[in-house]
N, C-alpha and C positions, 0 to 999 in steps of 0.2 A: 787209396780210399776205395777206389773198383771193387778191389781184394779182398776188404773185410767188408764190404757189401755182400760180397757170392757169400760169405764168411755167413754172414747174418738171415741168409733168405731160408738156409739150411736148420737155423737153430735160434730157439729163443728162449735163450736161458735168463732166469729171473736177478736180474742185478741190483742188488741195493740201494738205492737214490741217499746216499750219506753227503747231506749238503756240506758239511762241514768240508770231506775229502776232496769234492766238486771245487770248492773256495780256492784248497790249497792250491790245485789243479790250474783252476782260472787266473791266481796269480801269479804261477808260472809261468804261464803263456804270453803275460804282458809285459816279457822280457824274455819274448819268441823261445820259450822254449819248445823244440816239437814233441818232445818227448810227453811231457803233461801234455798236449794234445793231442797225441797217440793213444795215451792213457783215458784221455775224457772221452772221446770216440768210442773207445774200447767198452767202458760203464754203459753208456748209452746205448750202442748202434742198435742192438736189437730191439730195445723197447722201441725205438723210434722207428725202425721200418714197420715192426708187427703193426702200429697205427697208422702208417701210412697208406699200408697192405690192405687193412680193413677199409680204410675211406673211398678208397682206389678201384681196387681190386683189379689193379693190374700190376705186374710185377715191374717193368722198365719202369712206369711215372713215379711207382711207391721208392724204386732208387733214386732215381733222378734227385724228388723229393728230398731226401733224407741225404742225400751228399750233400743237396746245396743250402739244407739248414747247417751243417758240420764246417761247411767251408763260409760260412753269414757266422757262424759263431767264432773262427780264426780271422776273417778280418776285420772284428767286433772286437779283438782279444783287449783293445787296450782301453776300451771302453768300459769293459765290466766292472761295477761295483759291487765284489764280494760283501755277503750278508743281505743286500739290500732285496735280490728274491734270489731264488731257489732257479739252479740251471736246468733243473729238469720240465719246469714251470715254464722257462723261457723258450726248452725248445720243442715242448709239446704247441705251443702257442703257434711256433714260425712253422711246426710242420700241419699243425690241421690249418691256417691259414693259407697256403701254398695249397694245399690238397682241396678246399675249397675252393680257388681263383683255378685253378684247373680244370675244376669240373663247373665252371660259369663258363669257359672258355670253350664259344662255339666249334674252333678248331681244333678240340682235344676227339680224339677216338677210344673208344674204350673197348679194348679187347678181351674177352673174360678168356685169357691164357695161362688161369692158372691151377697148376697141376694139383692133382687131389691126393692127399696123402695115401702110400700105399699101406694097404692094410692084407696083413698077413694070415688070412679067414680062409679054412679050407671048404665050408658050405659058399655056394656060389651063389644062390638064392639069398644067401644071412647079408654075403658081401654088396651081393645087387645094393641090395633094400639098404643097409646102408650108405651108399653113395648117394642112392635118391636120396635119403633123412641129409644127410651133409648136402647136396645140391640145395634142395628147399630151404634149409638154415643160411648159407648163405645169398639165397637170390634174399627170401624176406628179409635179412638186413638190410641187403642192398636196393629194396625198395621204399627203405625211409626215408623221409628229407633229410636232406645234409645232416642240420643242425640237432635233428634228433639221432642219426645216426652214431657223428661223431660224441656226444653224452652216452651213448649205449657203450661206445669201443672203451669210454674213457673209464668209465665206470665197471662194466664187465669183466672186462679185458683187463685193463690196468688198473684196477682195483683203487679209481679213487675217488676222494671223497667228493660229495654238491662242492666243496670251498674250493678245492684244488679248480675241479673239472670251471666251477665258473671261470676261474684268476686265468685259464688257458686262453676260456671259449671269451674272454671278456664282456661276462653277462654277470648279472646278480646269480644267489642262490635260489632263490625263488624260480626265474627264467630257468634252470638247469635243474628243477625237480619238475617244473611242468610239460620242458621236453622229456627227462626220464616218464615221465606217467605218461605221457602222451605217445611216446616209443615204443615202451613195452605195451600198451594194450594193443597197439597196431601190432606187431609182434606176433603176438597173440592171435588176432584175427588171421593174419597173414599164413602164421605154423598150422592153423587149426583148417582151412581152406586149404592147404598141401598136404594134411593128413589125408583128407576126405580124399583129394585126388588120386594118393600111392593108395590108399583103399581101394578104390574105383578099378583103377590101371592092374591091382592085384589079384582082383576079380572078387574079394571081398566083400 
């Protein structure tokens, strides 16, 4: 599990959510096979850390997270009723849950360790400026409340709809457009206040 953890922090390739395949998958499992749970890990791991990445923004707790939805979904295996939802629904649910009780948790630390993509820009001025623009972008994420945060990754990020992102966050539809509207205007204020500042700092 480690393995395709390192596997996942490296790369996040867009994988199909084919509930139908996930089905096959899960009733494999409820007759241990590991192999279909190899396989389901496999469909998943990435979309599941990128969100946990975003809620976090730390890379050990966004693993920790994301293993021990994987290992809650294997000794769940015989529990599951294929059809009845969608695995990807289930395990968006157990990972921004866990990622919230984490960050409720007085004794969590949050170390922002994590590396900024390198970018390959021969002007060192262009490169600066943007690290600042990528710094700014993600602090103002990460200074939304939780609840509006994770609707911005869910939506964003994983491209999904108010119906999904409710059935995760177990809110109505309504509750998950007035955190998205609520999200991005802060957003908004947030980006537009760190523009003025790299202005400032630019001498601009």
């Amino acid at each position: 599990m480690n393995k395709m953890l390192s596997v996942a922090e490296n790369r996040l390739a867009a994988v199909p959510y084919a509930g139908g395949e996930d089905d096959a998958l899960l009733e494999r499992m409820r007759s241990d096979d590991v192999d279909a749970y190899r396989a389901l890990v496999e469909r998943h791991i990435d979309h599941a850390y990128a969100v946990a990445m975003r809620i976090l923004k730390n890379a050990a707790d966004a693993e920790d997270v994301t293993q021990d939805a994987f290992v809650k979904a294997w000794i769940n295996r015989r529990r599951w009723d294929a059809g009845r939802a969608k695995f990807s629904t289930w395990l968006y649910r157990v990972i921004v849950n866990r990622c919230i009780d984490l960050q409720r948790s007085p004794k969590a630390e949050w170390l922002d360790d994590v590396a900024e993509p390198a970018a390959e820009i021969a002007d060192a001025v262009t490169s600066i400026h943007q690290r600042r623009v990528y710094s700014r972008l993600e602090d103002a994420l990460h200074r939304l409340p939780t609840q509006q945060r994770v609707a911005i990754v869910l939506s964003y990020f994983e491209d999904m709809s108010n119906l999904e992102i409710a059935e995760v966050m177990g809110a109505s539809v309504s509750a998950v457009e007035s955190l998205l509207k609520r999200g991005r205007k802060r957003l908004r204020e947030l980006l537009r206040a760190a523009e003025k500042e790299i202005r400032t700092g630019l001498g601009e």
